[in-house]
N, C-alpha and C positions, 0 to 999 in steps of 0.2 A: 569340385574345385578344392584344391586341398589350401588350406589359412597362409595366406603368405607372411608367415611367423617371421622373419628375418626383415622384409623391408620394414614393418611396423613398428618391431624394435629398434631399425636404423631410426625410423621417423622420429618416435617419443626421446630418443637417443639426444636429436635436434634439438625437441625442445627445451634443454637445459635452462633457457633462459627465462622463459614462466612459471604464475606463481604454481605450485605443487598441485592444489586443488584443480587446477583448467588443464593440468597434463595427464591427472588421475580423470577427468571425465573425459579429452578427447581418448584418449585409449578404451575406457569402458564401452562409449558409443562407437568408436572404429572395431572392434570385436563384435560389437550386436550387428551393426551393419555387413561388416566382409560374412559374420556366419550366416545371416540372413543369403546373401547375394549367392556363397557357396549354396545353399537349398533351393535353388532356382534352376529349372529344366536348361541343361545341357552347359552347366557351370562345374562338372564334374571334375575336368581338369586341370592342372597346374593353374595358379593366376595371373592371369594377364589383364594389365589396367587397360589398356585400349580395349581390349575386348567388351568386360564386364564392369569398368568404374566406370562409367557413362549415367548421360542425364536422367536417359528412362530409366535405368536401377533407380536412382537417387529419389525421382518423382514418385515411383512407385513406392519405396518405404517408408517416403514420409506418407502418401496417405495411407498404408498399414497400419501406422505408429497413429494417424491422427484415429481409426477405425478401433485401436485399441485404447481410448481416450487419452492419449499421450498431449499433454500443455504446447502451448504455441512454441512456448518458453525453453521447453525440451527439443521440440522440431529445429528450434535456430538452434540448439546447441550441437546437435547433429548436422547441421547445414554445416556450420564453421568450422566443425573436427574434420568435415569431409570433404570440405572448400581446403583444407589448410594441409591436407595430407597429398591433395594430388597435386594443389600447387609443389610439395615437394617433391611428386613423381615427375612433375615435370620442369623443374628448374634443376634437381640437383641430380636426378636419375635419368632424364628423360626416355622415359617409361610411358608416357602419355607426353597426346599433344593439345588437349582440352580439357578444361576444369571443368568436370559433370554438374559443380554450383552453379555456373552462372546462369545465370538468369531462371535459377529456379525458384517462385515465388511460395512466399506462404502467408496461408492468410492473416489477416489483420487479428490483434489480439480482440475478445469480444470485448465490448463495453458494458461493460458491470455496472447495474446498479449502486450506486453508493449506501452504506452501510445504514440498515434500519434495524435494533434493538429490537428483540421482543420483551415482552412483558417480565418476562421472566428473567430476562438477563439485565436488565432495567432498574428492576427490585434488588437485585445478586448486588449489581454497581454500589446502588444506593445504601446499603445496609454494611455492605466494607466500607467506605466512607464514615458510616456513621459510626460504627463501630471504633475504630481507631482513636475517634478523639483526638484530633489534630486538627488545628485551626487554621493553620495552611493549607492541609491538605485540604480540609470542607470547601474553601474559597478558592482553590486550583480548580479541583471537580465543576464547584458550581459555574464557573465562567466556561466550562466547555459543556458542560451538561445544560446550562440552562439558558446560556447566551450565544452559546455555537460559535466560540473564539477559537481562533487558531492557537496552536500554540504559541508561533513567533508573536503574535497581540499577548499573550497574557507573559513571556518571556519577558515583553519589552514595554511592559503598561511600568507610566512613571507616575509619581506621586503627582504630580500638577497634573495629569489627565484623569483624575480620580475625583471623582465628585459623591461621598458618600456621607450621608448621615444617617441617627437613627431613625428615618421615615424616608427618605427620599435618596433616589440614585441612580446614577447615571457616568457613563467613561466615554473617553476619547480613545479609540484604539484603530486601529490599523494598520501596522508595522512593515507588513507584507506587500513591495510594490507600492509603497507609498499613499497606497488606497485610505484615505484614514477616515473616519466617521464617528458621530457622536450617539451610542444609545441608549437607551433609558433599561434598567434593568427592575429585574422579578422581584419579590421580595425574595424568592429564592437564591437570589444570588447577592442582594445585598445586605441581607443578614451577617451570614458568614464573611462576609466581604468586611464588614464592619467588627462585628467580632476577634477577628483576625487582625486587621489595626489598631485596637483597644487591646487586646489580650495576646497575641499571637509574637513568637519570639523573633523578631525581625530586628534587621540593622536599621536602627531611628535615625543613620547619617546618610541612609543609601537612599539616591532618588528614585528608585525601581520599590514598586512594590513588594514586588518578593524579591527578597534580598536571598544571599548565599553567604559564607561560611567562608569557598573557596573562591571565587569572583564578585563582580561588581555587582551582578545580578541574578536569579535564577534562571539559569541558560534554558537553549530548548532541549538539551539533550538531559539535561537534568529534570525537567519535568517529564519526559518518556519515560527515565528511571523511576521515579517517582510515581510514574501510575504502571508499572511493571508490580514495584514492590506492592502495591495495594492489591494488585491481582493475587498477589503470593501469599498473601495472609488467606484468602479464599480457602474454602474445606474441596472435599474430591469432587463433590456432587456440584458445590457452584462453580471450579476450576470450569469441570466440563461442555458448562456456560460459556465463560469469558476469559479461556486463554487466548483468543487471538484478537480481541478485542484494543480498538488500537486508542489515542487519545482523539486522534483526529476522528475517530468513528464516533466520538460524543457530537461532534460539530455537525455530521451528516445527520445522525437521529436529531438532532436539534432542528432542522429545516424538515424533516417528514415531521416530526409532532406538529410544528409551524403549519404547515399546509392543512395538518387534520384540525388543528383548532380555526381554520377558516381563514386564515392570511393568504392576500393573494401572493403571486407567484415573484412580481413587480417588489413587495415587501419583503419578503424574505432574503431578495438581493438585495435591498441596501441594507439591511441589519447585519448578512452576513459579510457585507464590503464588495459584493459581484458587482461592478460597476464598471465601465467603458473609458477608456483616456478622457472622454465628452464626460464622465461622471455622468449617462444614462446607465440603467439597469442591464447586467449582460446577462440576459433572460437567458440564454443558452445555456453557460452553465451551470444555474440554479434549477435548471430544470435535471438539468444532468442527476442533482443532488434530491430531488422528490420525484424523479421517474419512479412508478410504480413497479413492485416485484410482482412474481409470478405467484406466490402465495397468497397476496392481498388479494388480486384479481379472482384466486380459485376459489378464497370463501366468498366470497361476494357472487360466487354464480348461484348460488343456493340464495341469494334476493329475488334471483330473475322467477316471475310468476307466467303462469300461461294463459 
């Protein structure tokens, strides 16, 4: 089947009105595909879409692409270049009389495990924290590292929901869906927490704890930037660690340490606000959050005796 180089160019031609980026991947994925379909027994000549754009091509590639570990993520993106080129063969060419998309299904993206730290990327975190010498930032880290806060709670944690001294401590947070809760915090996080409001360069007029510079509050997009930059001061060898480490992946390693230090499953949902409109624990997904990885599982078979 020799490339039908002309209609394709008409197509992408069409899309003048998307953004740059979704016009440069449907054309890349429409090229992998029509060359693919050309290398298929008795596709040798000219192209014809009713013949060869059909459902079985389309079912077949996708699970080639999945047999070459190609992402779900990728699979839909090739669905939609290739949903959205025959709807143009067959609206403005009619060149075909059915879209080979429909109703072709792909699987469910898998469910991941949520984010567990090892030891060693753990240590990396901790030691750029400490390093820095910022009392913001110690008291940012600490409430997601060791109290498993989202970042909208620590965005939107205000000076009355603050309960700290130098011995005892405890916040009102839950910003998120209005889920709000009262918990008692580590010394690890109220240290810093308290240092931070004694010594720490904050607006003394703003009712947010973290204050900013350029708004009311420290936003949440400003705290993402904020643990970006602290990954950035990292050397090559701990980058290696914790470039994709995210802030909300503090909050999941907070519920697996949680469950290894013996909390049940019930507690870790209300510390971390997993709670039901009823304000019961929504066990589901907390568990989501301490589902076991397949690594823990494979050292642990070296316990198994005979």
């Amino acid at each position: 089947m020799r490339m039908p180089s002309t209609l394709l160019k008409e197509f992408i031609v069409s899309l003048g009105g998307k953004a740059g980026s979704t016009v440069e991947a449907y054309q890349r994925e429409l090229r992998h595909f029509l060359d693919w379909i050309s290398r298929r027994a008795g596709n040798s000549g000219p192209f014809n879409p009713q013949q060869q754009l059909t459902k079985t091509a389309l079912q077949t590639y996708m699970a080639y692409l999945q047999s070459e570990n190609h992402s779900i993520s990728h699979c839909a993106r090739v669905k939609s270049a290739v949903g959205a080129f025959a709807r143009w063969l067959i609206e403005e060419k009619e060149l075909l009389r059915r879209n080979p998309a429909r109703g072709v299904e792909l699987p469910p993206q898998p469910l991941l495990a949520p984010r567990e730290l090892s030891a060693d990327q753990r240590y990396v975190l901790r030691s750029l924290v400490e390093r820095q010498e910022d009392a913001r930032g110690e008291a940012l880290f600490a409430l997601g590292y060791w109290a498993g806060c989202r970042v909208s709670d620590v965005a939107w944690l205000r000076m009355e929901h603050l309960h700290i001294g130098p011995k005892v401590g405890w916040v009102h947070v839950g910003y998120k869906g209005g889920k709000t809760r009262d918990i008692d915090l580590l010394n690890s996080v109220r240290r810093p927490l308290y240092t931070y409001l004694q010594q720490g360069d904050r607006d003394q007029d703003s009712s947010f704890v973290f204050s900013s510079q350029r708004a009311a509050r420290f936003t949440e997009a400003g705290i993402h930037h904020w643990f970006r930059s602290l990954k950035a001061r990292a050397n090559k060898e701990e980058w290696s660690l914790i470039d994709d480490i995210t802030f909300h992946d503090l909050r999941h390693d907070f519920a697996h340490r949680a469950r290894a230090a013996g909390w049940t499953i019930e507690e870790v949902a209300y510390y971390l606000g997993h709670v039901t409109k009823k304000g019961t624990p929504a066990i589901q997904t907390t568990a989501r959050y301490t589902q076991v990885s397949r690594e823990r599982v494979k050292d642990k078979l070296r316990l198994i005796s005979g």
